[in-house]
N, C-alpha and C positions, 0 to 999 in steps of 0.2 A: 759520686766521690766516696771515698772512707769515710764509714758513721764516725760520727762522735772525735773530729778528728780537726786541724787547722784550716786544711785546704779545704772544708768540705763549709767549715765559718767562713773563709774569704770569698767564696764562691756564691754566699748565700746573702753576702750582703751587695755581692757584684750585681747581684738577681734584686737588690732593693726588698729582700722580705726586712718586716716590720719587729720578728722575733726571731729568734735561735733555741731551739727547743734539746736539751744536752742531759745525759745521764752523770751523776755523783756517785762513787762508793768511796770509799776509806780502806786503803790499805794498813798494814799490820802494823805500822809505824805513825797515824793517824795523817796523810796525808792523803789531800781531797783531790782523786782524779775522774777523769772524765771518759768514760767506758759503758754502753749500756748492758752486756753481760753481768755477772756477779764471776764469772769465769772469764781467764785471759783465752781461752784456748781458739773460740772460735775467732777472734781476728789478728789474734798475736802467735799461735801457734802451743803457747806455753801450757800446760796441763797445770795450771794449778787455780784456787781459787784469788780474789782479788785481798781478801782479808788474812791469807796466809804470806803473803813475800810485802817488804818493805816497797818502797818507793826504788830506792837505787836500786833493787835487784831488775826493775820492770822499763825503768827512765830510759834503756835505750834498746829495747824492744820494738819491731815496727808494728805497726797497727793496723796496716793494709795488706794484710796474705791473702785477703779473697780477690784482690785487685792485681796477682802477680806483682810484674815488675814498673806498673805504670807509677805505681805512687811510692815506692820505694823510700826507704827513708824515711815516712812520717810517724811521729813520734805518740804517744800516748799524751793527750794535753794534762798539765794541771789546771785546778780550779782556777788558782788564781789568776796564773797567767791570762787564760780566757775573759775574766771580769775585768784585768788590767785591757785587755783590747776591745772587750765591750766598750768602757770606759770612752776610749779614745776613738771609735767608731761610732757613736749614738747608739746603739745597738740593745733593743730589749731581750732579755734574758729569761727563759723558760725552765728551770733548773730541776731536774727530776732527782730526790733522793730515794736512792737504793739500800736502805738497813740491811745491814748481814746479819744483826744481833752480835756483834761480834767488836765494835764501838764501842769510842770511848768519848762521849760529848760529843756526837755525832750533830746534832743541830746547833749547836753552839760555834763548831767549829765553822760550817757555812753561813752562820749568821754574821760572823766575827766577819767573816773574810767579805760579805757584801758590805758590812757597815766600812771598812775598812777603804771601800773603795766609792764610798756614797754613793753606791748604786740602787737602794733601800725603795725607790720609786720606778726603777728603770729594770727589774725582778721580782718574778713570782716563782716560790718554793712551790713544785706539786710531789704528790705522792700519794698512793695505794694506799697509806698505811696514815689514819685518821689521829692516832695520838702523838706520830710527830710533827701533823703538822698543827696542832693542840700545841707544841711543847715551844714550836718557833714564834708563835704568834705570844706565848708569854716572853720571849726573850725581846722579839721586837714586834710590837705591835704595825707598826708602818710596813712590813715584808707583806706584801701580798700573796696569800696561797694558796691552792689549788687542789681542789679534790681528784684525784684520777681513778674514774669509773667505766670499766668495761663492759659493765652492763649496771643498767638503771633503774632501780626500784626501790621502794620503799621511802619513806618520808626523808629523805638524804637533804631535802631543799632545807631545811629549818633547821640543818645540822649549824654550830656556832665555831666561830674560829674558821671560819671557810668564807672566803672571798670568789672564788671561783668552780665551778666546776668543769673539768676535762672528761667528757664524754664521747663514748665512742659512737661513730656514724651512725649508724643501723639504730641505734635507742632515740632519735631527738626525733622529737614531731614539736609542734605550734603549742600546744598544751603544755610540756615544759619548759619553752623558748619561755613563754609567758609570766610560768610560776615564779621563774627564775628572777628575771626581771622584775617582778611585779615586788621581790624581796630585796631586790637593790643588788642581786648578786650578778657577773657574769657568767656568761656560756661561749667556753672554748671546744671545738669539735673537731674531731681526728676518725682517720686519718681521709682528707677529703681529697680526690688525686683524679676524679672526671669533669666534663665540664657540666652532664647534670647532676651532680652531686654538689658541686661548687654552687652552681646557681640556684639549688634548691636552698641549699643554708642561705645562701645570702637573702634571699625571698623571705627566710623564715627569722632574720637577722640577727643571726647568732652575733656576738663578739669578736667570733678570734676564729680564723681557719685552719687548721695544721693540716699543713700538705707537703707532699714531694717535687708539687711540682710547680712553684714557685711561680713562673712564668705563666704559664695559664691560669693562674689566679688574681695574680694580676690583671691580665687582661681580659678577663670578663668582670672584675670589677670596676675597669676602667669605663668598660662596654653599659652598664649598667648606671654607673654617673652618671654621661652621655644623656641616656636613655631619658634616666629623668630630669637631667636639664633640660631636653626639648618637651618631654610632657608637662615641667612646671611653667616653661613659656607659653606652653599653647594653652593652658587653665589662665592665666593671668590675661591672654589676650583677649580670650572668649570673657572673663570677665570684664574687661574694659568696655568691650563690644555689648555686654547684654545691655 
């Protein structure tokens, strides 16, 4: 379905995933939409960037040119709207801010709009960019937030103001699953899209899976419950029996 787009939230909750993981930038008029580019070009067609045109110039743009004519008509989401149907879907919320440098209260504005909708337990702010999410965590302490790291070194675990880390596949082994935990923080891991990549994180018990493919991780989590409900019967009966 179109990234970052309505039909592609309805779809994902049709599929029972647990979060919805969505990009933030701020256009010229400080309105919070949801786009993972910093440019419209590559799914709306439009050449320009997202910090130059206001909201009304873009509100009835479509958002699916790479999809031709199947999804015709979907619209560029706002923030809010999306929190407003979180809200009313159970639906946890993965929020990725995108700084242009070009902001105006740029964390304030998505802070306002989660408190707004007392979603404040049911969202985590991540981002690349380590001092806004320093800046959200002074506005509201209760947002949960999220480091996103594409590659993983250096003492980043003891970093403060960070509840989370989002790291890429290829960097996680057992020794930071560990660290992590062992500091009270989570581990969220992307992008996990086979079934032994799935069941290696789950082996190694990350947190949180981001994946494409929703269905299949499902179901070998499901496979895995299973699994060890029959192996916790069969220790409990061998104990009865010793």
């Amino acid at each position: 379905y179109p990234e970052n787009t309505f039909i592609a939230f309805y779809k994902a909750k049709e599929m029972e995933a647990d979060w919805i993981e969505l990009d933030v930038h701020a256009t010229k008029d400080g309105k919070m939409i949801i786009m993972h580019d910093s440019s419209l070009k590559r799914t709306t067609g439009l050449k320009k960037k997202i910090w130059q045109v206001t909201y009304e110039e873009i509100k009835d743009l479509d958002a699916d040119i790479l999809f031709g004519e199947e999804f015709k008509g979907e619209k560029i989401p706002l923030l809010e709207d999306v929190l407003k149907w979180a809200k009313a879907n159970k639906i946890k919320l993965n929020i990725e801010m995108k700084p242009s440098g070009y902001e105006t209260d740029f964390e304030l504005s998505v802070v306002n709009l989660i408190k707004k909708y007392d979603l404040e337990e049911d969202c985590a702010i991540t981002s690349q960019v380590y001092e806004l999410l320093k800046t959200v965590k002074q506005l509201d302490n209760k947002i949960k937030t999220g480091y996103i790291m594409p590659f993983a070194f250096g003492d980043f675990i003891s970093l403060e103001d960070i509840d989370l880390f989002s790291v890429e596949l290829t960097n996680v082994n057992q020794t930071m699953v560990d660290a992590i935990h062992k500091r009270g923080k989570k581990l969220h891991v992307w992008t996990v899209n086979t079934r032994e990549d799935i069941e290696k994180m789950m082996d190694l018990e990350v947190d949180n899976i981001i994946t494409d493919d929703v269905d299949l991780a499902k179901q070998l989590i499901e496979e895995k419950r299973e699994k060890n409900v029959i192996e916790e019967t069969i220790i409990w009966i061998e104990n009865l029996l010793s």
